[in-house]
C-alpha positions as CSV (number, residue, x, y, z in Angstrom):
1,X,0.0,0.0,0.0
2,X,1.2,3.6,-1.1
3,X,2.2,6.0,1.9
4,X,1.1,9.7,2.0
5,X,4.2,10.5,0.5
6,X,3.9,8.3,-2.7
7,X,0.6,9.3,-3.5
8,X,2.0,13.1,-3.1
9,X,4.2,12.4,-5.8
10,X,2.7,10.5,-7.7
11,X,0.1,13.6,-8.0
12,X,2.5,16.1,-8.8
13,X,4.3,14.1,-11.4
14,X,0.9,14.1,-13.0
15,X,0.4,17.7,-12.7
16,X,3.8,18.4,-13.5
17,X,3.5,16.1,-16.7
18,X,0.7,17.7,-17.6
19,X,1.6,21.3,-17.2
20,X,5.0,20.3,-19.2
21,X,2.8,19.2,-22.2
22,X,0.5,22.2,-22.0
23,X,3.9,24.2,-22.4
24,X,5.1,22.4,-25.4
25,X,1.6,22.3,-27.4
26,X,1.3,26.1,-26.4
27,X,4.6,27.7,-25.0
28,X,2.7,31.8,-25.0
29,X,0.5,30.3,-22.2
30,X,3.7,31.2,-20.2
31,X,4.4,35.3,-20.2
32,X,7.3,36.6,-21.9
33,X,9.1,36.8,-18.8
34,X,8.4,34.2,-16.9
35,X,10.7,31.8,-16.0
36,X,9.0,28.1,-17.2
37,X,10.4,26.1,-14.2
38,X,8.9,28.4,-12.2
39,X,5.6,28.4,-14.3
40,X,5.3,24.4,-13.7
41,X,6.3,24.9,-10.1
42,X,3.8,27.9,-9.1
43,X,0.9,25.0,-10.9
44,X,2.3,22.5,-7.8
45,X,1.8,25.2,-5.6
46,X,-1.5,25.7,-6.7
47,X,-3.5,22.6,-7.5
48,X,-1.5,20.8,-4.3
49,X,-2.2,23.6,-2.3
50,X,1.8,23.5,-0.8
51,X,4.6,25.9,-0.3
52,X,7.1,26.7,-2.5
53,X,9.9,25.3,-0.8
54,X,8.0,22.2,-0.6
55,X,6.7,21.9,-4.5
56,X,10.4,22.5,-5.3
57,X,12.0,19.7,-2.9
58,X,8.8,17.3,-4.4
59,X,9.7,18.4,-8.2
60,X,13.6,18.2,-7.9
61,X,12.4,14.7,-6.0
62,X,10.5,13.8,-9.7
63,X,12.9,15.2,-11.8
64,X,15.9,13.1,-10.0
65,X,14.0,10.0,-9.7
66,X,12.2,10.2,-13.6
67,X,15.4,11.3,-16.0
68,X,13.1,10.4,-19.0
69,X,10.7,13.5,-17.1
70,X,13.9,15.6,-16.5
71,X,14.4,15.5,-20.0
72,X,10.9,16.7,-21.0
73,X,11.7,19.2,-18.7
74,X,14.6,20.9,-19.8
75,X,13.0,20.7,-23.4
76,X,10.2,22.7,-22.1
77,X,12.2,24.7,-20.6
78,X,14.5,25.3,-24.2
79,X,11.5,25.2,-26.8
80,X,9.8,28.5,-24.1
81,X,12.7,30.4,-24.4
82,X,13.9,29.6,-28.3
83,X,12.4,32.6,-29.4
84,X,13.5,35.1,-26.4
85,X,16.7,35.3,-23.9
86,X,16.7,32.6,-21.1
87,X,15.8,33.5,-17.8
88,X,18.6,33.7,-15.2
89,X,16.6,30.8,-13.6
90,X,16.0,28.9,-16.3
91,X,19.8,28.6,-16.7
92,X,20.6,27.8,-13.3
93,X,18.1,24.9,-13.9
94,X,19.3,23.9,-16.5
95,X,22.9,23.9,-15.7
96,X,23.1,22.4,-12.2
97,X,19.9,19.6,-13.3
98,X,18.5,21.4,-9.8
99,X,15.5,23.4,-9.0
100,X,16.1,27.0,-7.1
């Protein structure tokens, strides 16, 4: 039987999977500058109805533990900012695989 803890992440690697796809199909539903990590966190925040430092620990938890999702990710994170300069967050992400 899944703990409290399993079925936490097991949400938000739903609604981070989905928010990730929104971004791709439709990368202007993020503002110009906007940082997209930060778009799929402030969603966790949201629909989960945590904090920020905790949506961040459970998506860098995700990202670690799925590589084939921290892939999507960073894609995401590239085909939002292809057109304009990346955030100064976006790189840190994407640089050190870690979420600020």
């Amino acid at each position: 039987m899944k703990n409290s803890s399993d079925n936490k992440e097991d949400t938000a690697k739903q609604i981070a999977s989905e928010e990730i796809n929104n971004v791709q199909v439709n990368p202007a539903i993020i503002k110009q500058n906007e940082c997209a990590a930060c778009h799929i966190l402030f969603k966790l925040v949201d629909k989960m109805q945590v904090s920020e430092s905790d949506a961040s620990e459970i998506l860098s938890d995700i990202l670690f533990h799925d590589p084939k999702l921290n892939d999507i990710f960073i894609d995401m994170v590239k085909i939002k900012n292809h057109a304009t300069l990346l955030n100064y967050s976006d790189i840190l992400i994407i640089s050190t695989g870690l979420l600020i």
